[in-house]
mmCIF file as gemmi writes it, N, C-alpha and C atoms, coordinates in Angstrom:
data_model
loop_
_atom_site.group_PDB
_atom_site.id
_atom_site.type_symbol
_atom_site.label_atom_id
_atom_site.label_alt_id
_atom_site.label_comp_id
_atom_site.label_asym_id
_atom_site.label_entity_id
_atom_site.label_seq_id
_atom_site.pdbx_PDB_ins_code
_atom_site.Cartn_x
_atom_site.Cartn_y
_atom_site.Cartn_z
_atom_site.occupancy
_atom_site.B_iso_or_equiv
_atom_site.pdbx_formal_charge
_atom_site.auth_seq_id
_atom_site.auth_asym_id
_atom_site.pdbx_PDB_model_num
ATOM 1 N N . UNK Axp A 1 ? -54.376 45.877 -18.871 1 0 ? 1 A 1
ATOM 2 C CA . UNK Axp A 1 ? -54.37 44.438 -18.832 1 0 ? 1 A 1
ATOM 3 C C . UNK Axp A 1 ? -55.691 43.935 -19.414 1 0 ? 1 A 1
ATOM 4 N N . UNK Axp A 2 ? -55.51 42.748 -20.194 1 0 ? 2 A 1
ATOM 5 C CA . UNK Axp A 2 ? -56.772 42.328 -20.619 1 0 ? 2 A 1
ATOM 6 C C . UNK Axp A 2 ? -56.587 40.85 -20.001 1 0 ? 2 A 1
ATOM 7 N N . UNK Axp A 3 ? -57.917 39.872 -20.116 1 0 ? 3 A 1
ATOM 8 C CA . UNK Axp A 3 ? -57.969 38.76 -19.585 1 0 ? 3 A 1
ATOM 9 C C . UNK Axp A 3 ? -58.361 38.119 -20.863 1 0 ? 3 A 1
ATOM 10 N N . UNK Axp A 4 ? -57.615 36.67 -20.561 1 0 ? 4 A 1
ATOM 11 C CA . UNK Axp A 4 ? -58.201 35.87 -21.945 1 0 ? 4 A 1
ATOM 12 C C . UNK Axp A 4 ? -58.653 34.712 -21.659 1 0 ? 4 A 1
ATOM 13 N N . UNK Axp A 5 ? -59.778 34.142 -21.84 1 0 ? 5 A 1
ATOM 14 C CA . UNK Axp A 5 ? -59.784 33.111 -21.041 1 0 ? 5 A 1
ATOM 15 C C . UNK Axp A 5 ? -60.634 32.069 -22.672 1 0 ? 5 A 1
ATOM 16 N N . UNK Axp A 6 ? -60.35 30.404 -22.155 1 0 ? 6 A 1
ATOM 17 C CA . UNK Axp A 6 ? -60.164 29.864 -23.125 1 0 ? 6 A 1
ATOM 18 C C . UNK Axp A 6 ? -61.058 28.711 -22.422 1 0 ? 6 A 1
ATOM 19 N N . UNK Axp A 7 ? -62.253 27.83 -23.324 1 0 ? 7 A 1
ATOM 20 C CA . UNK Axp A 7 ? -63.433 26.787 -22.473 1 0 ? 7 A 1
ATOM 21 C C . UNK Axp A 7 ? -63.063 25.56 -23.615 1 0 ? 7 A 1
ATOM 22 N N . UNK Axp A 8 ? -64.012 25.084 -22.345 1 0 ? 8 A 1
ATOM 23 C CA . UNK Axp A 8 ? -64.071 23.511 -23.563 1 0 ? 8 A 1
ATOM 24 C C . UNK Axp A 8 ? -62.971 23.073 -23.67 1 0 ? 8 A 1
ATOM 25 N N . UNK Axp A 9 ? -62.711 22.305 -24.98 1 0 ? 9 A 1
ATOM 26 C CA . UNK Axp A 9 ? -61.317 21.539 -25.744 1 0 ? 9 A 1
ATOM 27 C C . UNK Axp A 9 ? -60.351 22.665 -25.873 1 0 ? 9 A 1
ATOM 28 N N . UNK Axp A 10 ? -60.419 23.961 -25.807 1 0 ? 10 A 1
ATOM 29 C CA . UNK Axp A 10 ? -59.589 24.48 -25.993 1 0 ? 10 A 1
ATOM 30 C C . UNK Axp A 10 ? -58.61 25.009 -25.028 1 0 ? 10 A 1
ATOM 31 N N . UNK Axp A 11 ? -59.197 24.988 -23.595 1 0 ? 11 A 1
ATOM 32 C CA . UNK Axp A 11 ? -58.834 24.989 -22.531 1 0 ? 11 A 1
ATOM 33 C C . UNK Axp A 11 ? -58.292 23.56 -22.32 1 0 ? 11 A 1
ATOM 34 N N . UNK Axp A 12 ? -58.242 22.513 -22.061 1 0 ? 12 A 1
ATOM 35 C CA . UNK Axp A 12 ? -57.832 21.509 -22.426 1 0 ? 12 A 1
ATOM 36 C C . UNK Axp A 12 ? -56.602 20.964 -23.578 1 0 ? 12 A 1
ATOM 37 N N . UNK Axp A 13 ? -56.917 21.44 -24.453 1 0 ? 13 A 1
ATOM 38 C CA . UNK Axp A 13 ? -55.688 21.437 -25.612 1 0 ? 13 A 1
ATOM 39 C C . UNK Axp A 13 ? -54.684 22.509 -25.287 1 0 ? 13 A 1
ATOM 40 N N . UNK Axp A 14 ? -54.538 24.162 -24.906 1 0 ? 14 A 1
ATOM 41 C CA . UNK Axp A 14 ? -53.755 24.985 -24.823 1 0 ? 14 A 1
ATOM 42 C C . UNK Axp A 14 ? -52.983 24.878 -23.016 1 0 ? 14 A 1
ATOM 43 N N . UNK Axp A 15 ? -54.043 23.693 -22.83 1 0 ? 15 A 1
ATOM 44 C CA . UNK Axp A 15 ? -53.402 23.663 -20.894 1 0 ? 15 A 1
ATOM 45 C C . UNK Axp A 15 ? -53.684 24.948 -20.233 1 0 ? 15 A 1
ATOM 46 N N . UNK Axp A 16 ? -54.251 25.634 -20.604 1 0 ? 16 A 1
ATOM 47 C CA . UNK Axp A 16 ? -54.766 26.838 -19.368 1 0 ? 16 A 1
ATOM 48 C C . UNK Axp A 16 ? -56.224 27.25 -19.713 1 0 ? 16 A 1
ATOM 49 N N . UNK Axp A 17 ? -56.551 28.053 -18.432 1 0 ? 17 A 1
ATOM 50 C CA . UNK Axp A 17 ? -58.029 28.321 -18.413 1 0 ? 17 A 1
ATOM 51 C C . UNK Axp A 17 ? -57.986 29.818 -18.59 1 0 ? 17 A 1
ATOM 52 N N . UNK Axp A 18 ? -56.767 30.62 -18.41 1 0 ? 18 A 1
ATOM 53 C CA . UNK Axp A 18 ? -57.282 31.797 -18.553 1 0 ? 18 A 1
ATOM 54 C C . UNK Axp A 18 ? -55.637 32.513 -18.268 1 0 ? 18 A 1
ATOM 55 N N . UNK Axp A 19 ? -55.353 33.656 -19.426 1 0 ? 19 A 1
ATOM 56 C CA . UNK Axp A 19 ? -53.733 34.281 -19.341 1 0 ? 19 A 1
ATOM 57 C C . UNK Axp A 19 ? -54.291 35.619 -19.044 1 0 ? 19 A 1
ATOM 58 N N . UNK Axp A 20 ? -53.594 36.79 -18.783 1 0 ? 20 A 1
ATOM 59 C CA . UNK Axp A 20 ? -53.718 37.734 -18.639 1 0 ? 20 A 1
ATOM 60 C C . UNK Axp A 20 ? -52.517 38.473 -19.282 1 0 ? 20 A 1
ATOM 61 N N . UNK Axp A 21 ? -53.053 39.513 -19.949 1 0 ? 21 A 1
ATOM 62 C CA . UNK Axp A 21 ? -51.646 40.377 -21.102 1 0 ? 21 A 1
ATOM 63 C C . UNK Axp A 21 ? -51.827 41.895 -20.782 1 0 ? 21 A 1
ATOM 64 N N . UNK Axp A 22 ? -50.993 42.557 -20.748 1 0 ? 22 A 1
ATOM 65 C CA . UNK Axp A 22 ? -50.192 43.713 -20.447 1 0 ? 22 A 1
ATOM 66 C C . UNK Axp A 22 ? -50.192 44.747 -21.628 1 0 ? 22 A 1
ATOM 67 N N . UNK Axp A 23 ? -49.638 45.909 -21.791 1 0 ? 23 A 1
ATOM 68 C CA . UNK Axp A 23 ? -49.206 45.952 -22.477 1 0 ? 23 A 1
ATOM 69 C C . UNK Axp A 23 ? -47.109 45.681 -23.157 1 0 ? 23 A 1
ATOM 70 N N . UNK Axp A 24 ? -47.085 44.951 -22.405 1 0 ? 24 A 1
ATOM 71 C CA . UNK Axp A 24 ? -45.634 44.317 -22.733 1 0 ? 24 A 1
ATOM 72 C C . UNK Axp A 24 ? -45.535 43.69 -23.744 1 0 ? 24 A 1
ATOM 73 N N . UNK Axp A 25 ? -47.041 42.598 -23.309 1 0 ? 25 A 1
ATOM 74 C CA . UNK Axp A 25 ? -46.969 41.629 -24.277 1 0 ? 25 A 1
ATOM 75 C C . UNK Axp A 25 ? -47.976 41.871 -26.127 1 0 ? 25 A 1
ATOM 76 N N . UNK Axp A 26 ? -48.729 42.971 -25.529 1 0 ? 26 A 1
ATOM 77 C CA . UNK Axp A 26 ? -49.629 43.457 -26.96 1 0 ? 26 A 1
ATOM 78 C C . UNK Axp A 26 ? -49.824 44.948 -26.883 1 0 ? 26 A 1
ATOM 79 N N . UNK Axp A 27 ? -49.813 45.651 -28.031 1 0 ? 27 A 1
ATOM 80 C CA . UNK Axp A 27 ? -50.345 47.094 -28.119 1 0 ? 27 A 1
ATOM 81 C C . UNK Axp A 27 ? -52.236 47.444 -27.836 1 0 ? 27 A 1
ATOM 82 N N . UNK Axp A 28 ? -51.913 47.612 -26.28 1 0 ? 28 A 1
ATOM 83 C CA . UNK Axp A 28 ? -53.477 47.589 -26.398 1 0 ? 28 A 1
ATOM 84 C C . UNK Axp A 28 ? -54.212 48.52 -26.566 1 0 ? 28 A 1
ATOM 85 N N . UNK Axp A 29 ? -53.438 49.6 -27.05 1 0 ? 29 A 1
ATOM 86 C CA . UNK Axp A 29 ? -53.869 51.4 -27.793 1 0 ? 29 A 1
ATOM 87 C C . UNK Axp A 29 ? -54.822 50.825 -29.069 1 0 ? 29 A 1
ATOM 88 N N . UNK Axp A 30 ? -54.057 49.901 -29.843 1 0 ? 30 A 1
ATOM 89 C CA . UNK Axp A 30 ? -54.967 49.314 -31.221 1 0 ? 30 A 1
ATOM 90 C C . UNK Axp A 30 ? -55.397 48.146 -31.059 1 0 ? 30 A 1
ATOM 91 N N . UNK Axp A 31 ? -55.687 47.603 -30.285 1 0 ? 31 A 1
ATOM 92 C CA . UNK Axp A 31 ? -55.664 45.834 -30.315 1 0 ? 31 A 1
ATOM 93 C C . UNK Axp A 31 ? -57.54 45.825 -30.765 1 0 ? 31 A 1
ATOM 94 N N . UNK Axp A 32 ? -57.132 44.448 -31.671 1 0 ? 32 A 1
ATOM 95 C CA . UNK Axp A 32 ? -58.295 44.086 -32.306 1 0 ? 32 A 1
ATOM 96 C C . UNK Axp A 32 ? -58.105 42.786 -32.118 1 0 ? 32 A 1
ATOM 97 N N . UNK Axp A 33 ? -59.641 41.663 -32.273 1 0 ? 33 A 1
ATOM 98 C CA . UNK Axp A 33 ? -59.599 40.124 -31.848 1 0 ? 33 A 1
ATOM 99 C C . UNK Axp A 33 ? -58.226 40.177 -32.783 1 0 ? 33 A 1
ATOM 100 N N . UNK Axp A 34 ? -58.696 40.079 -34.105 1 0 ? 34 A 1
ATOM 101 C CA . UNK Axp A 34 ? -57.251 39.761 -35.167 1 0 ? 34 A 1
ATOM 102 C C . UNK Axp A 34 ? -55.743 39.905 -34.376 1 0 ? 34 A 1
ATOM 103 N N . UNK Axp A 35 ? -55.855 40.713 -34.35 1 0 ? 35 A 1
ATOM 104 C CA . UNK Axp A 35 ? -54.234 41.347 -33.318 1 0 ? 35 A 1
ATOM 105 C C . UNK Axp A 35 ? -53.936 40.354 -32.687 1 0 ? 35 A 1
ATOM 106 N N . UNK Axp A 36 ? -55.087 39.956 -31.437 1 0 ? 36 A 1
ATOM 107 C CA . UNK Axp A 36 ? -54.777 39.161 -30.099 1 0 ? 36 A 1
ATOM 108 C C . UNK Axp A 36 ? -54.524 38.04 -30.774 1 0 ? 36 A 1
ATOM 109 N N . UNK Axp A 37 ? -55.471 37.775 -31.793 1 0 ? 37 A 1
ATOM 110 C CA . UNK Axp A 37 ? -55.131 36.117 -32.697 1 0 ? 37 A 1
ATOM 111 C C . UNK Axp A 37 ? -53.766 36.478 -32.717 1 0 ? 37 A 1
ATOM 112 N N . UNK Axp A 38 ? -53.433 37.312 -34 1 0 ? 38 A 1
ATOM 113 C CA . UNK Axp A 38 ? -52.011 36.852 -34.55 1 0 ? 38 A 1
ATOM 114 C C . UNK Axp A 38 ? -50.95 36.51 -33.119 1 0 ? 38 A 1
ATOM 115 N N . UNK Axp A 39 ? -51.218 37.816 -32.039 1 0 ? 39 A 1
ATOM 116 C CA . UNK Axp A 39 ? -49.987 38.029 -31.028 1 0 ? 39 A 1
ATOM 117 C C . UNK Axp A 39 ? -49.81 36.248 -30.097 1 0 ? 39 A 1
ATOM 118 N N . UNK Axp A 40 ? -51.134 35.782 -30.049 1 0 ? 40 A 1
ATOM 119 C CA . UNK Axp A 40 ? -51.415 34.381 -29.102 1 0 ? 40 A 1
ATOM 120 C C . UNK Axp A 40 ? -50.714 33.56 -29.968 1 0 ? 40 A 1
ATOM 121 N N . UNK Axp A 41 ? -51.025 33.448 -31.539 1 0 ? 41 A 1
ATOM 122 C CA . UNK Axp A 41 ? -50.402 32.258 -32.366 1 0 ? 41 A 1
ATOM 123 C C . UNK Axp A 41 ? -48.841 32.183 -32.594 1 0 ? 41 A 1
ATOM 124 N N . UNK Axp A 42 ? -47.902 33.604 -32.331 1 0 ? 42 A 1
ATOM 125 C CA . UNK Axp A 42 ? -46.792 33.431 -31.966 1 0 ? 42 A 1
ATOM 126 C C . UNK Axp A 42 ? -46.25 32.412 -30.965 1 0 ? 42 A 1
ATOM 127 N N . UNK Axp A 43 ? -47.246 32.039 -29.999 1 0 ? 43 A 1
ATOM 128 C CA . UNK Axp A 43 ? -47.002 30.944 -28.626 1 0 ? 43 A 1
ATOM 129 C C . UNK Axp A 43 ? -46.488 29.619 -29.452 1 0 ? 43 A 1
ATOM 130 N N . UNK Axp A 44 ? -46.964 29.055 -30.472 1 0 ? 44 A 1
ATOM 131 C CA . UNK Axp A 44 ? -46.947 27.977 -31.049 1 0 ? 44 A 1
ATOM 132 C C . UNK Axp A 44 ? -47.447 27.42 -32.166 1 0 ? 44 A 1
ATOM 133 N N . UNK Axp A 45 ? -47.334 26.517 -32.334 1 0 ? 45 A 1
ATOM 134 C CA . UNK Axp A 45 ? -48.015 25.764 -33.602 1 0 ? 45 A 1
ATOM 135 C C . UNK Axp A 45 ? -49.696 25.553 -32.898 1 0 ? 45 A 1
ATOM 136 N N . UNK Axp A 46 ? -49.548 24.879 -31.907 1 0 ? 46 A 1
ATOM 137 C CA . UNK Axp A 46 ? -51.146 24.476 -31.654 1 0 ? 46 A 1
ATOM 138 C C . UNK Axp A 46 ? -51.933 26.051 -31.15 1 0 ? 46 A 1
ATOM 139 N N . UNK Axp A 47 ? -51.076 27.069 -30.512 1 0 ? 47 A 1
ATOM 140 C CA . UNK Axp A 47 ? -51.723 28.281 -30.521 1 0 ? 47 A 1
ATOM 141 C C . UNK Axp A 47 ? -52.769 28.777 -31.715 1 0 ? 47 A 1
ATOM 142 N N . UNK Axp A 48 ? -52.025 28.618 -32.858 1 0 ? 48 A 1
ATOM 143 C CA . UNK Axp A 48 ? -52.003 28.895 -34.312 1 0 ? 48 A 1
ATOM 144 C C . UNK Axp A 48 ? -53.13 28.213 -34.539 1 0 ? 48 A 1
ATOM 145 N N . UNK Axp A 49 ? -53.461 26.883 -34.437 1 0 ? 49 A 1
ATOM 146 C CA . UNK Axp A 49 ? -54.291 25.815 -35.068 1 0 ? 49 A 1
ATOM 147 C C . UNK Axp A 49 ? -55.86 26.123 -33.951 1 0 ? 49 A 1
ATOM 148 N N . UNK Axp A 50 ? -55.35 26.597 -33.151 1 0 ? 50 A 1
ATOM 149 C CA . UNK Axp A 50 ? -56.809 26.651 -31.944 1 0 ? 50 A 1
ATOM 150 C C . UNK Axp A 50 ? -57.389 28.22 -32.868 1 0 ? 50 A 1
ATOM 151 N N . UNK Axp A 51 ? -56.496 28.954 -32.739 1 0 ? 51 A 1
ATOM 152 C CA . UNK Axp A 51 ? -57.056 30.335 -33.049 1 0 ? 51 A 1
ATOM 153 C C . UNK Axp A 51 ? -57.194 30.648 -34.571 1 0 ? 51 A 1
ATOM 154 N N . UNK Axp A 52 ? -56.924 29.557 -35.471 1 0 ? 52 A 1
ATOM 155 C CA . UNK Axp A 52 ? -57.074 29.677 -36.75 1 0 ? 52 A 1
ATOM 156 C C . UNK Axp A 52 ? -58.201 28.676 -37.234 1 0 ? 52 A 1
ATOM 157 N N . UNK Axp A 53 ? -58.599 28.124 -36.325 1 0 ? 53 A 1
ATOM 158 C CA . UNK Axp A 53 ? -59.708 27.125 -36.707 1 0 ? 53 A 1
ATOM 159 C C . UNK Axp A 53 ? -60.709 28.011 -37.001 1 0 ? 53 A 1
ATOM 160 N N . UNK Axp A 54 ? -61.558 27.535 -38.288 1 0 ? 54 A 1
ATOM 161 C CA . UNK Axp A 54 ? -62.509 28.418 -38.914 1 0 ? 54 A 1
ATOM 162 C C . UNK Axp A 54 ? -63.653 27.951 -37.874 1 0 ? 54 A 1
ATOM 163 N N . UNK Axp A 55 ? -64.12 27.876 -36.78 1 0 ? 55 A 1
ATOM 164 C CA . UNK Axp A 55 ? -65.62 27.772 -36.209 1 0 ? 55 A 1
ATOM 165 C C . UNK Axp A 55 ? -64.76 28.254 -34.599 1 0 ? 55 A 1
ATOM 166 N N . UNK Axp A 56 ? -63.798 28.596 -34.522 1 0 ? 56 A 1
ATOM 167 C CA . UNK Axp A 56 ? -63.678 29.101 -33.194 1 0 ? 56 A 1
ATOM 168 C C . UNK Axp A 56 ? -64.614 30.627 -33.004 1 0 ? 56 A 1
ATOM 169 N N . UNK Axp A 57 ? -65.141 30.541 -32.037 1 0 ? 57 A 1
ATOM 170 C CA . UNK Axp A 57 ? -65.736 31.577 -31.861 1 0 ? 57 A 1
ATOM 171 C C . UNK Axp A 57 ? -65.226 32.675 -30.835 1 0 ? 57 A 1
ATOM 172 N N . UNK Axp A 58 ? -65.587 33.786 -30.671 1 0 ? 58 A 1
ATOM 173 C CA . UNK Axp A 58 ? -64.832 34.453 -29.833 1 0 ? 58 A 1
ATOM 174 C C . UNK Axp A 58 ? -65.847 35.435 -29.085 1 0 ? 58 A 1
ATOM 175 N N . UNK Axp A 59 ? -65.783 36.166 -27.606 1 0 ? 59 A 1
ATOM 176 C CA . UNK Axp A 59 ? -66.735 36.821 -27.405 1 0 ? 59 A 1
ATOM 177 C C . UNK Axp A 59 ? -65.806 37.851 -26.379 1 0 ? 59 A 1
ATOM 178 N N . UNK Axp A 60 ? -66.432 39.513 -26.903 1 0 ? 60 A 1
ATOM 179 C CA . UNK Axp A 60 ? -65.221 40.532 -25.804 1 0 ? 60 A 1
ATOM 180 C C . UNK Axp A 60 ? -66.392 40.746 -24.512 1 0 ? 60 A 1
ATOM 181 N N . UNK Axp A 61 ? -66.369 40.892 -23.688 1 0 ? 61 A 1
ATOM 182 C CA . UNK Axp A 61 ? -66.914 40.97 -22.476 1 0 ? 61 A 1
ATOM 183 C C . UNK Axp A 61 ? -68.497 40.385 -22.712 1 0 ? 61 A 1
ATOM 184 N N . UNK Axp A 62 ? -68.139 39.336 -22.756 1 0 ? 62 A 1
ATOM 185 C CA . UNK Axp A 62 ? -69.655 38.079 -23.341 1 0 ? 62 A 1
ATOM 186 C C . UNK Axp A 62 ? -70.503 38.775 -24.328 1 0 ? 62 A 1
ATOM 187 N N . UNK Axp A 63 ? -69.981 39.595 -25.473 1 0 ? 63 A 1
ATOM 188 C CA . UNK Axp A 63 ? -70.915 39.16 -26.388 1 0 ? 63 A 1
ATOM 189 C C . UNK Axp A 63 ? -69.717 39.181 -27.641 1 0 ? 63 A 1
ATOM 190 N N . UNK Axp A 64 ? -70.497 37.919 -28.692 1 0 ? 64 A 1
ATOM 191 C CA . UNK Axp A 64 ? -70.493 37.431 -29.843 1 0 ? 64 A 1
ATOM 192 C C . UNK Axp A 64 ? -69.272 39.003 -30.442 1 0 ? 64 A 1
ATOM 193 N N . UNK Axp A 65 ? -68.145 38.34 -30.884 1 0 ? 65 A 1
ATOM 194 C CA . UNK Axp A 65 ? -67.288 39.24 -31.659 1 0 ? 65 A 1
ATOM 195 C C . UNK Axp A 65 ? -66.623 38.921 -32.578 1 0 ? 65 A 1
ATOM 196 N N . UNK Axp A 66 ? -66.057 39.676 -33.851 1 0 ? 66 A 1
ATOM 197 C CA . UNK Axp A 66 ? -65.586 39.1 -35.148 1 0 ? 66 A 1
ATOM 198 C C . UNK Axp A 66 ? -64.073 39.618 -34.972 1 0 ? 66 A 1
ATOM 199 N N . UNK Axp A 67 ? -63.371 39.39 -36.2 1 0 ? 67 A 1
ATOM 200 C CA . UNK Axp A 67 ? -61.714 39.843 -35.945 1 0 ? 67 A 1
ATOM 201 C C . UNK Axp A 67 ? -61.55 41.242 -36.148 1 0 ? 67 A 1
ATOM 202 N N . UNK Axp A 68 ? -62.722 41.864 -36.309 1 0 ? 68 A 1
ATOM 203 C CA . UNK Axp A 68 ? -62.365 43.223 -36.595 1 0 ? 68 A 1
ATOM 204 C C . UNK Axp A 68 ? -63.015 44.146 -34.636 1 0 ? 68 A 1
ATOM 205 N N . UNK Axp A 69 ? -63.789 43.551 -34.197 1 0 ? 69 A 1
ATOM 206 C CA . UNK Axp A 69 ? -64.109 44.026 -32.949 1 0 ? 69 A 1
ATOM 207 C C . UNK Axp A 69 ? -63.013 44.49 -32.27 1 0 ? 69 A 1
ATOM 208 N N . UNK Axp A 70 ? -63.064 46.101 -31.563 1 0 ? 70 A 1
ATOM 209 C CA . UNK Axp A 70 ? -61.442 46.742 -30.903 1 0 ? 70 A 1
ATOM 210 C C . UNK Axp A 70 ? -61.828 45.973 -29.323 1 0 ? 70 A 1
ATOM 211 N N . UNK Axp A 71 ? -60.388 45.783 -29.108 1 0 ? 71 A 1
ATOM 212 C CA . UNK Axp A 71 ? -60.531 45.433 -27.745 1 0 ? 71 A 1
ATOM 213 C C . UNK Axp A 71 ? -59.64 46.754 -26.765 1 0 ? 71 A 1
ATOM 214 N N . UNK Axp A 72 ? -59.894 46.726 -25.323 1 0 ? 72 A 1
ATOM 215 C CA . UNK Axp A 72 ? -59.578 47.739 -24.589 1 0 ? 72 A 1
ATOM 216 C C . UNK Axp A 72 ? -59.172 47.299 -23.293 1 0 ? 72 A 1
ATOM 217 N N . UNK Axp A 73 ? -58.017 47.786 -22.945 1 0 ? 73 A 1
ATOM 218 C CA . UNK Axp A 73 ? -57.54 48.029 -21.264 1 0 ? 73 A 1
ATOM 219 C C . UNK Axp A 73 ? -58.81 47.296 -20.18 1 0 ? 73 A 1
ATOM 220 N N . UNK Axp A 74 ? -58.601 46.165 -19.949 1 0 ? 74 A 1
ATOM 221 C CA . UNK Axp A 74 ? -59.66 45.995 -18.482 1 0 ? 74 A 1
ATOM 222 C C . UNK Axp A 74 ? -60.669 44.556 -19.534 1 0 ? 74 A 1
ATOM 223 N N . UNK Axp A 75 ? -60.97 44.579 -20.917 1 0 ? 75 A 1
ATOM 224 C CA . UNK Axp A 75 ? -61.762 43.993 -21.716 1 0 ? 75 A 1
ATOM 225 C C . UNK Axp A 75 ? -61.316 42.38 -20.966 1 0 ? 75 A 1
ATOM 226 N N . UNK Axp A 76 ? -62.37 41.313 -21.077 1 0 ? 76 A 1
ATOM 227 C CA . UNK Axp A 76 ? -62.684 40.029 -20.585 1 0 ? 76 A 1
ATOM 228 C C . UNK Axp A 76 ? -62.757 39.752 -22.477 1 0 ? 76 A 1
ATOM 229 N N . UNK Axp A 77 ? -61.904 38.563 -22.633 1 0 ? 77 A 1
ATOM 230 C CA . UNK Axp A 77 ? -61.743 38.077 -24.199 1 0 ? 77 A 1
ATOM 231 C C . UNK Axp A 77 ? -61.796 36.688 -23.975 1 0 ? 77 A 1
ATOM 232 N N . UNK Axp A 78 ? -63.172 35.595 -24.881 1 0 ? 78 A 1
ATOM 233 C CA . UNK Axp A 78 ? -63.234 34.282 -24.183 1 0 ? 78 A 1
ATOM 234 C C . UNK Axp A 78 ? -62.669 33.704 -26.002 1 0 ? 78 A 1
ATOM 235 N N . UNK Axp A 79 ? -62.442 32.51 -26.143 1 0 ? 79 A 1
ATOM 236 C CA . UNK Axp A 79 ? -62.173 31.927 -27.499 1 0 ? 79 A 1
ATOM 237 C C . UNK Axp A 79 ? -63.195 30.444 -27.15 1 0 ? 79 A 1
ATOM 238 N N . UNK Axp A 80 ? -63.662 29.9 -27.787 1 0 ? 80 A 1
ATOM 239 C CA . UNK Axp A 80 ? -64.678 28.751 -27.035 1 0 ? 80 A 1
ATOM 240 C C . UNK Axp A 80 ? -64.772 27.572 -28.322 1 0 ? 80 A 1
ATOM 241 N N . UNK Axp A 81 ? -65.005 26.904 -28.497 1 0 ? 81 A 1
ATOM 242 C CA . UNK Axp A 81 ? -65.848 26.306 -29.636 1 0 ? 81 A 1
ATOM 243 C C . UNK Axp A 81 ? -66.796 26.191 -29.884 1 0 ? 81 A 1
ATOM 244 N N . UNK Axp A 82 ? -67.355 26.16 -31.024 1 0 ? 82 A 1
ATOM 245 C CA . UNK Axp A 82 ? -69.545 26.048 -31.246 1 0 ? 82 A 1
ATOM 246 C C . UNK Axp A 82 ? -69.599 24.826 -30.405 1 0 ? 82 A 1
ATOM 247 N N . UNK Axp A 83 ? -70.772 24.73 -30.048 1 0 ? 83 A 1
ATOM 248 C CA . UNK Axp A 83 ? -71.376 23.963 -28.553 1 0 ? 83 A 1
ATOM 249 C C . UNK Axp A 83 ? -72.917 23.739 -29.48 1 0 ? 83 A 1
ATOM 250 N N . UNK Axp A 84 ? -73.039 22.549 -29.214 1 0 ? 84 A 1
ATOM 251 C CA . UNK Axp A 84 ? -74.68 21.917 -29.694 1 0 ? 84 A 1
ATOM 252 C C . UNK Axp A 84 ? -75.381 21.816 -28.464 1 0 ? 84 A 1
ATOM 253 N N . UNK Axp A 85 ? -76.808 21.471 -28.003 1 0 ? 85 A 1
ATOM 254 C CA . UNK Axp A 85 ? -77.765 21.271 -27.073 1 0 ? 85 A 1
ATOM 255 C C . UNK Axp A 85 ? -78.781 20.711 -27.495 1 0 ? 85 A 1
ATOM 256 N N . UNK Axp A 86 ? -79.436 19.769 -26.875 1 0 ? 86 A 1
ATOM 257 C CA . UNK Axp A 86 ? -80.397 19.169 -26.88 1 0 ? 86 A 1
ATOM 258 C C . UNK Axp A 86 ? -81.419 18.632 -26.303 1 0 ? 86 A 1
């Protein structure tokens, strides 16, 4: 099982804070961010548009990850948007 959890507008736009997947729902022998993208954007059109937005960022057990990073059995997977401070 992996956990996915989703902040900000995007949690807000997708209506949940956090899914949890199996392997029912993804092959998690190979799973890569890419993978989890494509398998999540099957959910929908706005799935698609959250996880295809070019500045979504993504992080596997809090640190900074690209679409090629492997993910694993038990892995914490966040999707967020860039965030400013001041």
């Amino acid at each position: 099982m992996i956990t996915v959890l989703f902040f900000a507008k995007y949690r807000e736009l997708l209506g949940t804070a956090k899914i949890s997947l199996s392997g029912a729902d993804i092959d998690l022998t190979k799973c890569t961010v890419a993978a989890l993208k494509a398998s999540l954007a099957e959910r929908g059109a706005l799935w698609c548009d959250v996880l295809a937005a070019e500045n979504t960022l993504c992080a596997v057990n809090q640190d900074l990850a690209g679409d090629d990073t492997p993910i694993s059995v038990g892995d914490e997977v966040a999707f967020y948007p860039p965030v400013t401070g001041g």
